[in-house]
Backbone as CSV, one residue per row, in Angstrom:
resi,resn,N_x,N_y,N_z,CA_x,CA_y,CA_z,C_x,C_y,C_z
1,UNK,0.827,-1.203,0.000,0.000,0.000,0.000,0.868,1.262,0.000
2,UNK,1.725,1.185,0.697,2.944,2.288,0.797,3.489,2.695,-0.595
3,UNK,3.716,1.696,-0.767,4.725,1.858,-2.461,3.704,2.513,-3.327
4,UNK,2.390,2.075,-3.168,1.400,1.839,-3.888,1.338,3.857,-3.812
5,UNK,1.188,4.155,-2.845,1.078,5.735,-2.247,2.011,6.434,-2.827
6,UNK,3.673,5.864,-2.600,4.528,6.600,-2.898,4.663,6.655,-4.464
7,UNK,4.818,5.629,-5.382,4.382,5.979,-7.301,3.314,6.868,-7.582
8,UNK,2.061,6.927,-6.558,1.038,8.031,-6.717,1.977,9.619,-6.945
9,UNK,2.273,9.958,-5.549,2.684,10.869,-5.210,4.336,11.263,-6.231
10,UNK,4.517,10.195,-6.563,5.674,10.706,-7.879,5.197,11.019,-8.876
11,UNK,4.165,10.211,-9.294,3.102,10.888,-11.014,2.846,11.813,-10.332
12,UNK,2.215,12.225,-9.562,1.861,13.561,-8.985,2.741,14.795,-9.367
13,UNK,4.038,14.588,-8.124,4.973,15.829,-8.702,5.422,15.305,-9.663
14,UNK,5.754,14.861,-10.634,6.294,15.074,-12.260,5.414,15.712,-12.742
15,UNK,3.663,15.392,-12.566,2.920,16.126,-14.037,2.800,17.388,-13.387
16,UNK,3.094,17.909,-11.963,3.083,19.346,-11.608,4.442,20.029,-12.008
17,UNK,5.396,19.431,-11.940,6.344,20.024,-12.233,6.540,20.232,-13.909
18,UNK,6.645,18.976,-14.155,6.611,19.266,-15.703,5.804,20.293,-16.066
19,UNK,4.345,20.490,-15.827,4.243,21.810,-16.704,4.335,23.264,-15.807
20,UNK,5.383,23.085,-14.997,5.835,24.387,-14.336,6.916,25.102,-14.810
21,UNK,6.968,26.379,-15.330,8.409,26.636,-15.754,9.320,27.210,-14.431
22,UNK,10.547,27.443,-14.249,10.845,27.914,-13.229,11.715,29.025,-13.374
23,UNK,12.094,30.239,-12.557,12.411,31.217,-13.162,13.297,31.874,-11.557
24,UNK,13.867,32.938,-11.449,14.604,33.481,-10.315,14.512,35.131,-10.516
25,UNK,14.082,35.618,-8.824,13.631,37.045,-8.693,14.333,37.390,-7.918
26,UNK,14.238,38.766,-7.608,14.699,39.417,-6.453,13.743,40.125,-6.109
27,UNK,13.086,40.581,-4.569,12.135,41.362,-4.527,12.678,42.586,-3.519
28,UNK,12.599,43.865,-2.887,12.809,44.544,-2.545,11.557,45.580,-2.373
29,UNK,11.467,45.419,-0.682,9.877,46.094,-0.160,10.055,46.900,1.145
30,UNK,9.142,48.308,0.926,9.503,48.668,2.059,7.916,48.566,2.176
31,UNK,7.136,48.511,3.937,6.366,49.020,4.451,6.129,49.683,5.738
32,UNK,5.775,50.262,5.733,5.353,51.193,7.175,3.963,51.222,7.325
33,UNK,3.748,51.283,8.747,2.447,51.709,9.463,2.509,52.903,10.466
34,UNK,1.849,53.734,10.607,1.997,54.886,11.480,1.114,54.911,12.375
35,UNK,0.895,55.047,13.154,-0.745,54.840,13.961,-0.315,56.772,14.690
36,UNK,-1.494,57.707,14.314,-1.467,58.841,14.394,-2.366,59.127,15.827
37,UNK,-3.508,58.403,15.792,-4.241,58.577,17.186,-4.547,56.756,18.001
38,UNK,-5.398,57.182,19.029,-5.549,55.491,19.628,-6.483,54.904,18.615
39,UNK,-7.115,54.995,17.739,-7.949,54.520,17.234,-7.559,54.341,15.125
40,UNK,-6.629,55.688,14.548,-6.634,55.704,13.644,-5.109,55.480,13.446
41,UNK,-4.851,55.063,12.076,-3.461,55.074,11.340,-3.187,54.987,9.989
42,UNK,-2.130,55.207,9.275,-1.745,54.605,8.035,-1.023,54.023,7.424
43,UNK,-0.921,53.499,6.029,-0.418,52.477,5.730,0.483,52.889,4.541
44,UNK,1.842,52.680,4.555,2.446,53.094,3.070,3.773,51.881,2.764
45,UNK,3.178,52.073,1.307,4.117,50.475,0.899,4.753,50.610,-0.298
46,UNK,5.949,50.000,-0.689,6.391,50.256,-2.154,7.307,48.598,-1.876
47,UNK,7.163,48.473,-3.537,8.206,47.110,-3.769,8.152,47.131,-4.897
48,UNK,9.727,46.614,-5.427,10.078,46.273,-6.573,10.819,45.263,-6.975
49,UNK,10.411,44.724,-7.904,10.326,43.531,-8.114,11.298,43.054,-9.632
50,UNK,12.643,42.366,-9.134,13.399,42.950,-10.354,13.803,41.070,-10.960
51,UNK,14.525,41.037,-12.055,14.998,39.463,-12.123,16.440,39.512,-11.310
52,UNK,16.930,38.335,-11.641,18.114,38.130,-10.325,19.232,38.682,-11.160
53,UNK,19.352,39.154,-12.023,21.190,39.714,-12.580,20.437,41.277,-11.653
54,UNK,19.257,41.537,-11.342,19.424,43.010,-10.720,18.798,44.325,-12.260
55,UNK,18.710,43.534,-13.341,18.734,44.667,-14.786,17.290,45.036,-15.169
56,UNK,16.536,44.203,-14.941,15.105,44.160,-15.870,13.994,44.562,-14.429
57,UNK,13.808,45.471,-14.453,12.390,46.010,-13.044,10.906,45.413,-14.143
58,UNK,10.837,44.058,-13.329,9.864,43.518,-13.754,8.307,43.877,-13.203
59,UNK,8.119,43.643,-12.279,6.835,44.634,-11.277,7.258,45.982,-10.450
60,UNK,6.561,46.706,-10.117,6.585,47.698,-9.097,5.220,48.340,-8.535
61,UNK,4.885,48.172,-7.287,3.977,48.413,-7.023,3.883,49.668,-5.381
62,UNK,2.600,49.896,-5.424,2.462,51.027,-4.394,1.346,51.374,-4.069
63,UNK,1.210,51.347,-2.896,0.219,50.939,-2.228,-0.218,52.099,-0.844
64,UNK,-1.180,52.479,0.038,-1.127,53.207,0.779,-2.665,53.166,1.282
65,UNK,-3.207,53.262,2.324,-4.212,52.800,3.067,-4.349,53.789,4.010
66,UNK,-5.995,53.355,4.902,-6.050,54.004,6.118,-6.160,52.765,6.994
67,UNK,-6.116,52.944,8.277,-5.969,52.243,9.674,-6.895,51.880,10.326
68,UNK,-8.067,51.469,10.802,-8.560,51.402,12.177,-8.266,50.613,13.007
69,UNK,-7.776,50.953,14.135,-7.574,49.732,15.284,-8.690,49.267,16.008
70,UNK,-9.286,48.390,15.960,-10.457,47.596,17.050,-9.675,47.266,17.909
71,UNK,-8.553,46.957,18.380,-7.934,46.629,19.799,-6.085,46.120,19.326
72,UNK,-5.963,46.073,20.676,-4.310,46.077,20.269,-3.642,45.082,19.915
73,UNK,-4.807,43.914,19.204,-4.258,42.932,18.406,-4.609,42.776,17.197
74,UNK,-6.040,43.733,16.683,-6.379,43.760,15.662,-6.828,44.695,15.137
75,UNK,-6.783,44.724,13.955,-7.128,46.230,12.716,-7.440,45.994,11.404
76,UNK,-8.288,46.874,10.799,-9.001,46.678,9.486,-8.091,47.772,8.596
77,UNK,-8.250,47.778,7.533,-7.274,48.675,6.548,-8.277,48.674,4.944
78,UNK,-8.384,49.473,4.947,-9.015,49.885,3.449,-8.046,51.175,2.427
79,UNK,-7.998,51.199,1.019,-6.748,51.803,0.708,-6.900,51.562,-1.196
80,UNK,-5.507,51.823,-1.497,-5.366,52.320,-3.091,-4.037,51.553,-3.092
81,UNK,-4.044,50.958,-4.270,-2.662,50.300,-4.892,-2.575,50.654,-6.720
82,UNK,-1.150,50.819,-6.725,-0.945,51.108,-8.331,0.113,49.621,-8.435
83,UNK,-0.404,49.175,-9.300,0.858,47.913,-10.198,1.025,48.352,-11.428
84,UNK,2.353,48.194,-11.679,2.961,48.337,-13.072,3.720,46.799,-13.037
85,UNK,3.346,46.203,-14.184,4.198,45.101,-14.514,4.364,44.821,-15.813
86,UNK,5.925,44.435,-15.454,6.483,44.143,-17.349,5.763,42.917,-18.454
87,UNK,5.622,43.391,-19.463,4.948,41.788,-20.688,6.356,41.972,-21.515
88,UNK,7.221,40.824,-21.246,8.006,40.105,-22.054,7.948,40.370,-23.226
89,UNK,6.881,39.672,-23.925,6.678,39.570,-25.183,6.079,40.862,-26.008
90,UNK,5.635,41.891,-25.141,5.277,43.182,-25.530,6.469,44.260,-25.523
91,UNK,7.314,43.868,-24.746,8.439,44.546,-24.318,7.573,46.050,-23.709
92,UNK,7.152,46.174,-23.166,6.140,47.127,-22.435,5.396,46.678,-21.066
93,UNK,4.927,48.222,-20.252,4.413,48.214,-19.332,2.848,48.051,-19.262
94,UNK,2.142,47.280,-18.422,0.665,47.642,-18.553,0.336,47.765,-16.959
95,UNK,-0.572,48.780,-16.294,-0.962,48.977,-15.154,-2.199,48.488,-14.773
96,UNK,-1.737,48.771,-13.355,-3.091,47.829,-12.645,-3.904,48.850,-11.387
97,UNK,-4.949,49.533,-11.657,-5.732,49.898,-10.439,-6.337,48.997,-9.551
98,UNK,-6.006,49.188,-8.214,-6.866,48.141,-7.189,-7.132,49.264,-5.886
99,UNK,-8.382,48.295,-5.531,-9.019,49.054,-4.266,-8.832,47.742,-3.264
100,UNK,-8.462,47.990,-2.305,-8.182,46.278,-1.288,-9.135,46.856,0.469
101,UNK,-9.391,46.449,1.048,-10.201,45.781,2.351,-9.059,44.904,2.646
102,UNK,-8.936,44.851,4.434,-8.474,43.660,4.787,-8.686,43.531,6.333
103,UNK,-8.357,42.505,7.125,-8.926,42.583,8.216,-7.049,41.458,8.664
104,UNK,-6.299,42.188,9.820,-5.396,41.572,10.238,-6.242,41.175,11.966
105,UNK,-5.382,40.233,12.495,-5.337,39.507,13.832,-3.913,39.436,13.993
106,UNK,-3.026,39.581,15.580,-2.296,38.960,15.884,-2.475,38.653,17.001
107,UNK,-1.336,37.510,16.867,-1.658,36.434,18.146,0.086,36.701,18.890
108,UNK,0.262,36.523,20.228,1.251,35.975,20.202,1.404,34.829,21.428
109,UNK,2.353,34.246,21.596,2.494,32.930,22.430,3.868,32.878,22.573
110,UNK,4.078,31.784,23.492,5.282,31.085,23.952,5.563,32.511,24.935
111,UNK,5.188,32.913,25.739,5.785,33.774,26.600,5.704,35.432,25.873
112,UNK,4.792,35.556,25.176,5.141,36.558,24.476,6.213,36.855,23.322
113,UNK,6.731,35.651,23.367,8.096,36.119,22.789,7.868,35.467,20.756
114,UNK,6.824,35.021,20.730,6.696,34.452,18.820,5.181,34.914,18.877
115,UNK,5.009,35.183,17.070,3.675,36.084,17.196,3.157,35.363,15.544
116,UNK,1.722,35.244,15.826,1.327,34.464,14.804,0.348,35.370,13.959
117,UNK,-0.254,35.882,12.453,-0.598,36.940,12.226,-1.571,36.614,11.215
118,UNK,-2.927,36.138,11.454,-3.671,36.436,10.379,-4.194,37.121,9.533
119,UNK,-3.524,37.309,7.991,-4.235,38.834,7.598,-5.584,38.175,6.292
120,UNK,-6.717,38.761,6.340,-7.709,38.470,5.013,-7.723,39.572,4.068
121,UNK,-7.707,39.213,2.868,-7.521,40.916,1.918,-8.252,40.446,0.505
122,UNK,-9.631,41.177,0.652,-10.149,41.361,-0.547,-9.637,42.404,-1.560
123,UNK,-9.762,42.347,-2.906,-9.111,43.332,-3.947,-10.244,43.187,-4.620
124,UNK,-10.193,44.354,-5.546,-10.886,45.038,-6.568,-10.105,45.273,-7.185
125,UNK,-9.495,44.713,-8.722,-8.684,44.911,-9.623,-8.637,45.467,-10.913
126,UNK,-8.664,46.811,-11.548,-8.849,47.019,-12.983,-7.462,46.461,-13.246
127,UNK,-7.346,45.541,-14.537,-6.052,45.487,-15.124,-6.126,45.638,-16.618
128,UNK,-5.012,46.579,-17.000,-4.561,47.247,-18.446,-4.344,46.091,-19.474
129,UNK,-5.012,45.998,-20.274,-4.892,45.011,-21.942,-3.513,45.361,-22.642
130,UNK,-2.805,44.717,-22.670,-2.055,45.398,-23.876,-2.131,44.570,-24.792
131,UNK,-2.279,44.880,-26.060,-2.707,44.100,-27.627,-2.037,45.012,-28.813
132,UNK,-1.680,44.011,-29.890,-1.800,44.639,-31.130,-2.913,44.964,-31.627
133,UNK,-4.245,44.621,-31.091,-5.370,44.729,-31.847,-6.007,45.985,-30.947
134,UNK,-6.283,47.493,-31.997,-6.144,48.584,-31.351,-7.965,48.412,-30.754
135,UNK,-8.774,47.725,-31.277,-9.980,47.586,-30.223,-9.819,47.064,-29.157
136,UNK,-8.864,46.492,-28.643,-8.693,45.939,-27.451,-7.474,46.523,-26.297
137,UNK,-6.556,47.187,-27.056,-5.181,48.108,-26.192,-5.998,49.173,-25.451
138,UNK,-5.531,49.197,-23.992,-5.382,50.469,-23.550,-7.563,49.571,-22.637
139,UNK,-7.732,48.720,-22.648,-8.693,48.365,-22.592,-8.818,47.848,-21.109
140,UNK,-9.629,47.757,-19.453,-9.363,47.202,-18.631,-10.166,46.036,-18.243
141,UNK,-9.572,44.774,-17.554,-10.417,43.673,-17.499,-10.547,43.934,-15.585
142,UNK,-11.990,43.999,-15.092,-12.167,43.084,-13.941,-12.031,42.179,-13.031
143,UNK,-11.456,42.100,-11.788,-11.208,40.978,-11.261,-11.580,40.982,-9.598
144,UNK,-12.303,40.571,-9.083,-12.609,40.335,-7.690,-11.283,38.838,-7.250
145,UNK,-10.334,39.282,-6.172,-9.293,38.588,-5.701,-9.319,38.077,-4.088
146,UNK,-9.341,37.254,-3.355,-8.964,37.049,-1.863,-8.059,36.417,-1.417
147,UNK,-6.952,36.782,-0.449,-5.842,36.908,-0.372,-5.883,35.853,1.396
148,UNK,-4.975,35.442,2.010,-5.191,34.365,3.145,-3.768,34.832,3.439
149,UNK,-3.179,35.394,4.290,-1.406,35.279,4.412,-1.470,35.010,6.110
150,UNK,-0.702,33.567,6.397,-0.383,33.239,7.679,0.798,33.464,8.258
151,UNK,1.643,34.382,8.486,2.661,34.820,9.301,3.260,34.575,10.543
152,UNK,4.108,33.987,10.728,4.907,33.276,12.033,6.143,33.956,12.103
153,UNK,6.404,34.761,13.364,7.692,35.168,13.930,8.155,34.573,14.893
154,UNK,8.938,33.721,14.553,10.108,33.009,16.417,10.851,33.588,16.892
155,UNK,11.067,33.674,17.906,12.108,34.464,18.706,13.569,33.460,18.591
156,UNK,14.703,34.339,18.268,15.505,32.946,18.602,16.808,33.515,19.549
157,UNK,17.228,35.038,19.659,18.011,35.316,20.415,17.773,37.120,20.792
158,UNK,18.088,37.322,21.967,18.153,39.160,21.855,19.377,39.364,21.836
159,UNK,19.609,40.932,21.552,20.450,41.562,21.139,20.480,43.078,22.332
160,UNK,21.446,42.664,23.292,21.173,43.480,24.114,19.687,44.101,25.503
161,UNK,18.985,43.802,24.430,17.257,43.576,24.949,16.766,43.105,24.268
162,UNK,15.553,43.257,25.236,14.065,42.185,24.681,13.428,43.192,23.662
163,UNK,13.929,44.075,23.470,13.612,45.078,21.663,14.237,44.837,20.861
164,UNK,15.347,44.123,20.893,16.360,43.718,19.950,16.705,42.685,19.876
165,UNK,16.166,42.121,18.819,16.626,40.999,18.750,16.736,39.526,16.970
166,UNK,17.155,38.609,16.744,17.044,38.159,15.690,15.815,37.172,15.885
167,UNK,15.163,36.621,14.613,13.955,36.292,14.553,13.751,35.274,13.468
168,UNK,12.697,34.283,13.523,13.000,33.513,12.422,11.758,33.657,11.568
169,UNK,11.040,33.693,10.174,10.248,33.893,9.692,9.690,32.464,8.708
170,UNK,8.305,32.424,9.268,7.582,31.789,8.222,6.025,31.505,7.919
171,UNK,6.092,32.080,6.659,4.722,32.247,6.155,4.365,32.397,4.660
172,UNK,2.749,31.686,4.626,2.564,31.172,3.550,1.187,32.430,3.212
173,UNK,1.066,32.968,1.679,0.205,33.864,1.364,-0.880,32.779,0.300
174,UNK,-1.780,32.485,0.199,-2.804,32.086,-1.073,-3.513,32.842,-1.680
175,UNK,-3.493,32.819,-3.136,-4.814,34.396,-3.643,-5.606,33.395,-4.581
176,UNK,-6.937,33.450,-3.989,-7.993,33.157,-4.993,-9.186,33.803,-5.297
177,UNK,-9.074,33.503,-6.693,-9.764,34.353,-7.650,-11.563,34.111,-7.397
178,UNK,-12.008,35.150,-7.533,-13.299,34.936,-7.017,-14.533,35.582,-8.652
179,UNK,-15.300,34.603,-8.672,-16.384,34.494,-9.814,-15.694,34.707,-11.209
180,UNK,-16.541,34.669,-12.258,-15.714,35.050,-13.460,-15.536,36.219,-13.796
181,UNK,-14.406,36.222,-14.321,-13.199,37.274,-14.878,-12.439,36.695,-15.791
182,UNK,-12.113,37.623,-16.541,-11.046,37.800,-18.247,-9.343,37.711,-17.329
183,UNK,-9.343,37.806,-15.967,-7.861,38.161,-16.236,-7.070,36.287,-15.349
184,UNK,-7.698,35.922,-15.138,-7.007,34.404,-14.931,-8.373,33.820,-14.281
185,UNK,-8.831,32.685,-15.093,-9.333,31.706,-15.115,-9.450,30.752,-13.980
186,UNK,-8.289,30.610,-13.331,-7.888,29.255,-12.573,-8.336,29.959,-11.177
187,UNK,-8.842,29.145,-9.831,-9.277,29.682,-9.223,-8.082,30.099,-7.692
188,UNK,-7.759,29.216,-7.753,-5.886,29.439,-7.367,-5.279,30.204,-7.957
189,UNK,-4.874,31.911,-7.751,-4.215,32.653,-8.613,-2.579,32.114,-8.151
190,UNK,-1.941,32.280,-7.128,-0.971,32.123,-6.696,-1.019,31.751,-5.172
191,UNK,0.791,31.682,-4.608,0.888,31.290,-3.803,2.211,31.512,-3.230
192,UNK,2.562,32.095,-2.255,3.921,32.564,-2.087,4.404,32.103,-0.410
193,UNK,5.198,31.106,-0.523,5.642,30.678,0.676,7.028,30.788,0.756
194,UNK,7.297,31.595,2.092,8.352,32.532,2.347,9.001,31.817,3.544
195,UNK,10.302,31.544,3.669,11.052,31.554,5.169,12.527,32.060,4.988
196,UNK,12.612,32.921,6.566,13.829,33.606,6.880,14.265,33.897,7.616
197,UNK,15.366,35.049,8.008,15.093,35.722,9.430,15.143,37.192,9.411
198,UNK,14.937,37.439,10.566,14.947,38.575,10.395,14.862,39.770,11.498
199,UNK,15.513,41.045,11.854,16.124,41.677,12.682,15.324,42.940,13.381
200,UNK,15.116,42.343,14.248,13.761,43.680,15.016,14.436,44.790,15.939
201,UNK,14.864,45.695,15.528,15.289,46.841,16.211,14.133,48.110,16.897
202,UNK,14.144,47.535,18.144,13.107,48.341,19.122,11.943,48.558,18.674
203,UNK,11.796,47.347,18.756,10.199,47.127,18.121,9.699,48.205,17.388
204,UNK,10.245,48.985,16.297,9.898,49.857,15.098,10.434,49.795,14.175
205,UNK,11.379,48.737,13.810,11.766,48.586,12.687,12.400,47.300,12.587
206,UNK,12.063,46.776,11.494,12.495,44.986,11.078,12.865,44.970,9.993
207,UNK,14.031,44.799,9.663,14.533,44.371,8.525,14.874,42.586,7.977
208,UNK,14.440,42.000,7.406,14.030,40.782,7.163,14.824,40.339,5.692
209,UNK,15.368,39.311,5.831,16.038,38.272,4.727,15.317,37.246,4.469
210,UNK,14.688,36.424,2.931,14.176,35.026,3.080,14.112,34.727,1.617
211,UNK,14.114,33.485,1.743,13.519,33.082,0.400,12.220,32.482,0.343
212,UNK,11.759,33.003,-1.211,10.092,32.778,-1.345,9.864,32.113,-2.401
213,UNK,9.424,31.034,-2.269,8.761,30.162,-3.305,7.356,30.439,-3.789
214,UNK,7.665,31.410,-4.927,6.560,32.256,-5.376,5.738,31.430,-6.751
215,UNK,4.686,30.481,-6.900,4.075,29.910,-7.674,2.888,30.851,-8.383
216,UNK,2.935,31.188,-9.636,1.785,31.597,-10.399,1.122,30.571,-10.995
217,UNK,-0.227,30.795,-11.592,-1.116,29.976,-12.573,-1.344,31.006,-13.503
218,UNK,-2.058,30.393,-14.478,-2.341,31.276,-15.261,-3.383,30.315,-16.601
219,UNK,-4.429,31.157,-16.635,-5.404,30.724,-17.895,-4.884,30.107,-19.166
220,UNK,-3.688,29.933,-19.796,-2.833,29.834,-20.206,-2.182,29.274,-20.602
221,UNK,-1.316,28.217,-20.900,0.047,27.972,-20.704,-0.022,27.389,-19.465
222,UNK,1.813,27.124,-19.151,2.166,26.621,-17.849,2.425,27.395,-17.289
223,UNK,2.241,26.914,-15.844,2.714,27.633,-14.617,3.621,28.001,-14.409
224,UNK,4.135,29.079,-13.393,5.640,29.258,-13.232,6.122,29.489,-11.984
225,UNK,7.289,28.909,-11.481,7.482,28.811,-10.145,8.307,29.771,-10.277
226,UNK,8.937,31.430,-9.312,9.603,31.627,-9.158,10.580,31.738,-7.953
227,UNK,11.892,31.162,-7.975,12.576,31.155,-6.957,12.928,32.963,-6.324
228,UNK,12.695,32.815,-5.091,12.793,34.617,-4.901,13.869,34.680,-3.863
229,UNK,14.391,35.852,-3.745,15.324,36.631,-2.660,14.056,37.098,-2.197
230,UNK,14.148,37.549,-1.005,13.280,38.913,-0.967,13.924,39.852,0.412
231,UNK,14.027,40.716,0.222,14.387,41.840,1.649,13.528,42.843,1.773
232,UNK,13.500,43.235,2.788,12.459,43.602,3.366,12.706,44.555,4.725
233,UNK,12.038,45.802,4.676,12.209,46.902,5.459,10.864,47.189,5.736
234,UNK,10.527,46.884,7.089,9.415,47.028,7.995,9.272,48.147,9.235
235,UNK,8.529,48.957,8.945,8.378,50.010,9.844,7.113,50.104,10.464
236,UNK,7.197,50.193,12.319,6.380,50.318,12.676,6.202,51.827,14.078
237,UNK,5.247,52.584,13.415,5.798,53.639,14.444,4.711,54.136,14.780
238,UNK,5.041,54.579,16.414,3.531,55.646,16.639,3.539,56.772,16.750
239,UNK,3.109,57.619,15.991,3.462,59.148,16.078,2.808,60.103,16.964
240,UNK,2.033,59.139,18.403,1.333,59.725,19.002,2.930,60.154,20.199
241,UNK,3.620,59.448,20.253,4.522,59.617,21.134,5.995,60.765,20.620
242,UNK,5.927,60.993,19.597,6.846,61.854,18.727,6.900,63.236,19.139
């Protein structure tokens, strides 16, 4: 029965892999949160998203929100994002308007010291056509998106204090596509599972190293796995105390 399981599970990953192409990124993100009063805050984000020689700025995106805190483990965020991303084969840019909702939770445990982070994030997506066929360029398709990202921070040593210290990271994001839409078919858009570590300086700023096993689908063709760097500059500040 075992064996019987394990030849399953090999046809399995071959026909997933086989039609996966695989490819290598670098990503580079900053975000911040500001919390201005006890109740309100905001949100500002940028990342860019390049291939691994460092030459070709394949995505770039930007993002910026408002805050509400319901309590000091959880908060809702509603907001504006711009995507620009490269088409290969167009050798050109096409953009993306989105409106996003989301609702975070954190948890933490083991003594306070590891923190577990549920975030939910609906999107509203216009995305830009680009075509040779001039009835269709410059044209935007629809997309309702929901987003699942589970976030795990371990504690693994301080650095002088219990504000400072190194950290280990891991977490998995899922986006699925919700009713029909022109811009991907499959109901699994992606999937990005990340581990690393990463460096918390007085609890307002984290700078983070990892690699992300970033999987797309697509209506299409095959899939594509990309192997990622990613770094990461995390800001968290309250400007009620400033």
């Amino acid at each position: 029965m075992k064996t019987k399981l394990t030849v399953i599970a090999l046809i399995i990953y071959c026909t997933v892999f086989s039609q996966t192409k695989q490819d290598q990124r670098v990503w580079f993100a900053y975000i911040g949160q500001f919390k201005i009063s006890e109740k309100w805050g905001g949100h500002l984000e940028a990342q860019f998203r390049l291939d691994n020689q460092l030459e070709q700025n394949l995505q770039n995106l930007f993002r910026i929100g408002g805050v509400y805190f319901l309590s000091s483990r959880a908060n809702i965020t509603a907001g504006y994002a711009l995507v620009n991303t490269y088409n290969v084969s167009q050798d050109a840019f096409f953009k993306e308007n989105r409106l996003w909702e989301q609702y975070q939770l954190n948890t933490k445990w083991n003594e306070n010291k590891n923190t577990m982070t549920h975030r939910f994030r609906l999107e509203q997506r216009w995305v830009e056509q680009l075509s040779t066929d001039i009835a269709i360029a410059g044209t935007t398709n629809y997309q309702n998106r929901l987003r699942y990202l589970n976030r795990n921070l371990f504690h693994l040593l301080n650095l002088k204090s219990e504000k400072n210290e190194v950290y280990a990271v891991l977490q998995n994001e899922v986006f699925l596509n919700l009713g029909d839409n022109k811009i991907n078919s499959k109901f699994i858009d992606q999937n990005r599972l990340l581990v690393g570590f990463g460096l918390n300086c007085n609890n307002s700023i984290r700078l983070e190293l990892g690699y992300m096993n970033h999987l797309l689908t697509f209506s299409k063709g095959d899939n594509v796995m990309n192997h990622t760097v990613s770094l990461s500059l995390l800001q968290n500040l309250d400007l009620q105390k400033q």
